[in-house]
Structures are given as structure tokens and as C-alpha cells.
C-alpha positions in Angstrom: 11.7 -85.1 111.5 12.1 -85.2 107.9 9.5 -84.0 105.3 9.7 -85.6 101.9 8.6 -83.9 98.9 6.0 -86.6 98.3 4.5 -85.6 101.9 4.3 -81.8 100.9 2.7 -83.2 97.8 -0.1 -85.3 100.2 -0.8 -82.5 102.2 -1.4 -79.6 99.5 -3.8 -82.6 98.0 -5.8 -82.4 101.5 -5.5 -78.6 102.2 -7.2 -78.2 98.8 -10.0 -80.7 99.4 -10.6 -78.7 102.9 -10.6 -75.5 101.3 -13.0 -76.2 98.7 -15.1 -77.5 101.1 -14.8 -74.7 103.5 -15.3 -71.7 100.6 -19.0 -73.3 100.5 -19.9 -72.9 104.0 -20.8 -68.8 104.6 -19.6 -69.2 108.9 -16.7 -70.4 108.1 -14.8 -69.5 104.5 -18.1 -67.1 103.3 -17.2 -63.2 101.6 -17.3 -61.9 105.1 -14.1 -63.5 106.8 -10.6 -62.6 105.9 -8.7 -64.8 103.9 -5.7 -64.8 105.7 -7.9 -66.5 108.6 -9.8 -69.2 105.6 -6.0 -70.0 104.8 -5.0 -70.3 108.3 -8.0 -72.4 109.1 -7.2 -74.4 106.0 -4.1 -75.0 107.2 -5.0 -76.1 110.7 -7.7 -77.6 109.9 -5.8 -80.0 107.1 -2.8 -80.6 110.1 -5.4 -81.6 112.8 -8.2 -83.5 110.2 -5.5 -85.6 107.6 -3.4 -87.3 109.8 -6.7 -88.8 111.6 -8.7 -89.5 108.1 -5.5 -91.2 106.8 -2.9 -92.4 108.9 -1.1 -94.8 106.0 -0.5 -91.4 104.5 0.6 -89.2 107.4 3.4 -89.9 107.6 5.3 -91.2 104.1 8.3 -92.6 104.2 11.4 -90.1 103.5 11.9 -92.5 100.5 8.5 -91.9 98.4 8.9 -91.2 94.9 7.5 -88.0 94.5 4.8 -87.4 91.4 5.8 -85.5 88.8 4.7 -82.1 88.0 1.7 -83.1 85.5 0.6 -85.7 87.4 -0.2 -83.8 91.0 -2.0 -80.9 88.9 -4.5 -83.5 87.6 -4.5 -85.0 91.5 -5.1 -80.9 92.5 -7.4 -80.8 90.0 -9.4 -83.9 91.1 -9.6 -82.8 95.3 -10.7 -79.5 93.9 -13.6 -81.0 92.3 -14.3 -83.3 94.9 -14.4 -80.7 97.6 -16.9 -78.3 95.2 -18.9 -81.2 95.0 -19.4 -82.2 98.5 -19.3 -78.7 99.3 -22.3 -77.9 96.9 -24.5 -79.4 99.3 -23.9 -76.6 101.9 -24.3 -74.1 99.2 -27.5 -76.0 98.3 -28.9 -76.1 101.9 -28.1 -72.7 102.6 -29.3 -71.2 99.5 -32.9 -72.7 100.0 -32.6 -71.1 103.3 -31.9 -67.8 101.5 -35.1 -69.0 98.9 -37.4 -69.6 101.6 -37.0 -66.3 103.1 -36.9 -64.6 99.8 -40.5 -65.9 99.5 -41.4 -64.7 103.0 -40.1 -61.6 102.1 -41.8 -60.8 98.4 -45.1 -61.7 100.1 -45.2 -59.6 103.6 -44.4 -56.5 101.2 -40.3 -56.4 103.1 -38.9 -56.5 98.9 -39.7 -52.5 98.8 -36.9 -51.9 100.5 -33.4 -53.9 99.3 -29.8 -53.6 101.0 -26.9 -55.7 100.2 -26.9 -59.0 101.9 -22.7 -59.9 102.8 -23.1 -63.7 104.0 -24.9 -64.2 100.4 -23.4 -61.8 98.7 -26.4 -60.3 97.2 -29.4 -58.1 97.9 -31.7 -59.1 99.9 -34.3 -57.1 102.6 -34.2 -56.2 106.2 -36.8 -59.6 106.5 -33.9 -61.6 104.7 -31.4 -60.4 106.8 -33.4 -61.5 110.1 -33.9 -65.0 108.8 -30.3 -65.2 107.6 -29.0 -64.5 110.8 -31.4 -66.1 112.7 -30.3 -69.5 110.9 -27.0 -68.8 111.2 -27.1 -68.4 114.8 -29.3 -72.2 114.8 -26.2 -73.5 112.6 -23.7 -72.4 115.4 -26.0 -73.5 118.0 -26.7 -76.9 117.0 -23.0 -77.1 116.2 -23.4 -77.7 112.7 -19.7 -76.3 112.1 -18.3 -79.5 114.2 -20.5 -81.4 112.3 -19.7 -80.2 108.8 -16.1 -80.7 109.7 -16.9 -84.2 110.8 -17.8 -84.5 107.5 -14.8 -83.2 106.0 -12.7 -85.7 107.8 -14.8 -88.7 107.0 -14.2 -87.6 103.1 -10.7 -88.9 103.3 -12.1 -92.1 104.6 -15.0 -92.4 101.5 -12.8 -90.7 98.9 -8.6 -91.1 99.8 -6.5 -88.6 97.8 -5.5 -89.3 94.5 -8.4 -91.6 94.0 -9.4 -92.4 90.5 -12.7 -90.1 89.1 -14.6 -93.7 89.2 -15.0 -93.7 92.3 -17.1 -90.7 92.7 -20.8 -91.7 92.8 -21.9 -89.1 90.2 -19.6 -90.4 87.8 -19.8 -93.9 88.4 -19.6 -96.2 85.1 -23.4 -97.2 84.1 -24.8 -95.9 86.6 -24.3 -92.2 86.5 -28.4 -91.8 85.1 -29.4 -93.1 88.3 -26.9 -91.3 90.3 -28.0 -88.0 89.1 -31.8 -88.6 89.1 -30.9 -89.4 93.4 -28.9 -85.6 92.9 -31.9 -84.0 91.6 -34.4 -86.0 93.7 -32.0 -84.5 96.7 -32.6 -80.8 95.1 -35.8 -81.2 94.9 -36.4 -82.4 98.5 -34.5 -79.2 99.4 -36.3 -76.6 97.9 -39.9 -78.4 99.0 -38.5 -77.8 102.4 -37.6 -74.0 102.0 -41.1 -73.9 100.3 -43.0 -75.4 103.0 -40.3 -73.0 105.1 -42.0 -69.9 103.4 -46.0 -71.4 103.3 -47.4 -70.2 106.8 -46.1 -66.4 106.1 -47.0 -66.5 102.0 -49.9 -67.8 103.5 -51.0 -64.8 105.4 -49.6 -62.2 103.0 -52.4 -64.0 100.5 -55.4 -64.0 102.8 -54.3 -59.9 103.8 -54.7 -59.3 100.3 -58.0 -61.0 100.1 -59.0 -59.7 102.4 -57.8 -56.0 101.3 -59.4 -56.5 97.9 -62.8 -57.5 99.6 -62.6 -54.7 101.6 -62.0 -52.4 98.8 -65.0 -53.5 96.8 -67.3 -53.4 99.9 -65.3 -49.7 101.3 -63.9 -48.1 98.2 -63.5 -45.0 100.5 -60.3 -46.7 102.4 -57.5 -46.0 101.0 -56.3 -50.1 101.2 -52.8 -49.5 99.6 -51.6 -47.6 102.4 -53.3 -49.4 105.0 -52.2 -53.0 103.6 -48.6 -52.5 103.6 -48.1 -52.0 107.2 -50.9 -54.5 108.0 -49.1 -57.1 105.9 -45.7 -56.7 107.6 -47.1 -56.5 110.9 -49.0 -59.7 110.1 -45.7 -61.1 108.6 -43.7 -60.5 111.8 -46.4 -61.9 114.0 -46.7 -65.2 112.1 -43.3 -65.9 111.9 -42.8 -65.1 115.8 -46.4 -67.8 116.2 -44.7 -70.4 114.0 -41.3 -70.3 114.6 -41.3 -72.8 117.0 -42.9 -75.1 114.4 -40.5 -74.4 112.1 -37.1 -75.1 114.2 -37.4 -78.8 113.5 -37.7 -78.6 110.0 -34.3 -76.1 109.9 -32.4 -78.2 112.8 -32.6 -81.6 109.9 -32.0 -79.0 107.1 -28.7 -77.8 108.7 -27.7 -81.0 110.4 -28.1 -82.6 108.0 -25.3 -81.4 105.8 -22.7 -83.7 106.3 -24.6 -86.9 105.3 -25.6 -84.6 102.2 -21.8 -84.0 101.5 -20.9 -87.9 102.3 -23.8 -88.6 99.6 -23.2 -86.3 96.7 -19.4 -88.1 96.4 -20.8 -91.5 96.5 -19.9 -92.5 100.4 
């Protein structure tokens, strides 16, 4: 079987939609996995996904001009920012995942005590680090990998390669206003949900310190600042363990949920 140049061209154009995709999802290209196995899941990934997503393209004919050299670094440049764009809905989703329990965590008295967070690469407490994996274990569970890379294939139907900027729904002509007011009206719904995420255990970390201020004006003799933080942990723990199973609806259509959010932010 012979490869053309213009075929090594087509599928460099989808391996670096995939992989700017992928970087933005922390299970599968995050800090934490080796790039050797990012690259080698790019590549797989692109061999398996572009030849479904785009059979006209896979395979060329032997005899298809190739583009020159300017030409395929605008068309790199062009499925780069395609894939950061529909991959910034990942980042988005996870992030106010990361907010949310950044809120439970300031509140139930957890941000005392920081250590570096890997899948985020940041700091973060011990209470972030049980809701981050907690979530992450929901993403793989609810197989929100197969559907992110359901996703990723149904780009090349909504976007081809080598499509012209226009095309992209952010971007489009006169209506790029109304295009970004859905984009922040779609940010906005987001962090809402990682807010309503956080409400049950801010909640309780509020009413422990009214309580504990009440109690110090009526028992100055108790030594509340040693007796809240412990209380308000405690409390912490045993409200998230009450509500959680309240809450796994609302992160099951946050992480499910991605792939229509990546279809949407290029216009599909």
C-alpha cells in the first residue's frame, strides 16, 4: 500500500486535532501520564477515530497534490485551535469540579493544611484531593472517556480538516456577539452547578460558625477555636457522606455531558 505525502499531511492534521483535545482531559493526556503513552494514544487513537470520521479522506489517492509547506502550518495551526477549543470544555467542566470542592474545602476548615494536587497541577487539600478522585473515578465509571472520544470522532464529521475559520461557531460572520453571549451563558451555567455543588457543605460550615459564635457570647469559658475546627471538619465529612447521593446526578450530567459541550463550543 502506498502512502502519499498528501495522506501523511491528512493525518498529522488529525493527530493534532486528537491531541489538543486529549491534553485537556486530566484521565487521559493530564501532567500525570507519560508522554510517550499521550503520543502513543494519539497515534492510535487518530488511526482507529480518522478513517471512520472521514472516509473520502482515508484513503487519498497516490496522486494528490500535496500542500505546500506554508499552507499545512496555517492547516496545523487551525486543528490546533480547533481542538483547544473543544477541548476547553473539559478543562471548563473539570475545573468547576476543582471550584466546587475548593469551596467545600475553605469552609469545613480542610485549607489549613495544602499539598500539591498532580491531576490539577496545583495545591489543593487533603478534602480536594477526595473529591478529585472521587469524580474521577464517576468519570471512568460512567464511561465518560468513551464518550469524550465519541466526541472527538464526531468533530471530523461537524468540523472536516482543513476547514475554513468560518465555519467555527465562535467565529461565525455577524453572528459571533451572539455566539459568545451562548459561550458565556455556558460558563456561567457551569460554575452555578459547582456552586450549588459546594452549597450543602458551605452551608454547614456557616451554621457551625454561628453557632460557635453564639456559643462564645453565651460560654466565653470554651475555648471555641479549638473546639470548632475539628467540629467543622467532622461536620464537613458527615454532610458530604448524607448528600452525596443527592449530588451524583448533578455530577453524572456535568461529566457526561462533555461531549455535547465540545460539539457546541465549535459550532456543531
Amino acid at each position: 500500500m502506498t502512502v502519499s505525502f498528501a495522506q501523511f499531511q491528512m493525518f498529522l492534521l488529525a493527530f493534532t486535532r486528537i491531541m489538543a483535545i486529549l491534553i485537556q482531559v486530566p484521565m487521559l493526556g493530564g501532567r500525570l501520564i507519560p508522554n510517550e503513552v499521550k503520543i502513543g494514544l494519539g497515534l492510535l487513537l487518530t488511526l482507529i477515530l480518522a478513517p471512520v470520521a472521514m472516509p473520502r479522506l482515508f484513503p487519498l489517492p497516490p496522486d494528490t497534490p500535496a500542500m505546500s509547506i506554508i499552507l499545512f502550518g496555517i492547516a496545523i495551526a487551525r486543528e490546533l485551535a480547533v481542538g483547544l477549543v473543544a477541548g476547553f470544555a473539559a478543562t471548563l467542566t473539570f475545573g468547576v469540579l476543582q471550584m466546587a470542592s475548593e469551596f467545600m474545602s475553605t469552609g469545613s476548615g480542610f485549607a489549613a493544611g495544602r499539598t500539591f494536587n498532580p491531576t490539577f497541577e496545583g495545591s489543593g487539600s487533603s478534602f480536594d484531593q477526595l473529591f478529585v478522585l472521587m469524580t474521577s473515578l464517576f468519570f471512568l465509571a460512567i464511561n465518560g472517556h468513551h464518550l469524550v472520544l465519541l466526541a472527538v470522532q464526531r468533530t471530523f464529521a461537524a468540523l472536516p480538516l482543513n476547514s475554513d475559520f468560518s465555519q467555527l461557531g465562535f467565529v461565525s460572520g455577524g453572528d459571533a456577539l451572539k455566539d459568545a453571549e451562548r459561550v458565556l451563558s455556558l460558563t456561567m451555567q457551569l460554575i452555578t452547578a459547582g456552586a450549588l455543588l459546594a452549597l450543602p457543605v458551605m452551608g454547614t460550615a456557616l451554621l457551625t460558625d454561628l453557632t460557635l459564635g453564639l456559643l462564645a457570647r453565651v460560654a466565653p469559658q470554651v475555648q471555641v477555636f479549638f473546639l470548632g475546627m475539628p467540629l467543622k471538619v467532622g461536620l464537613s465529612l458527615l454532610v458530604l457522606a448524607v448528600v452525596l447521593a443527592v449530588m451524583t446526578p448533578a455530577i453524572r450530567d456535568l461529566l457526561g455531558t462533555i461531549g455535547p459541550r465540545m460539539l457546541f463550543l465549535i459550532g456543531a
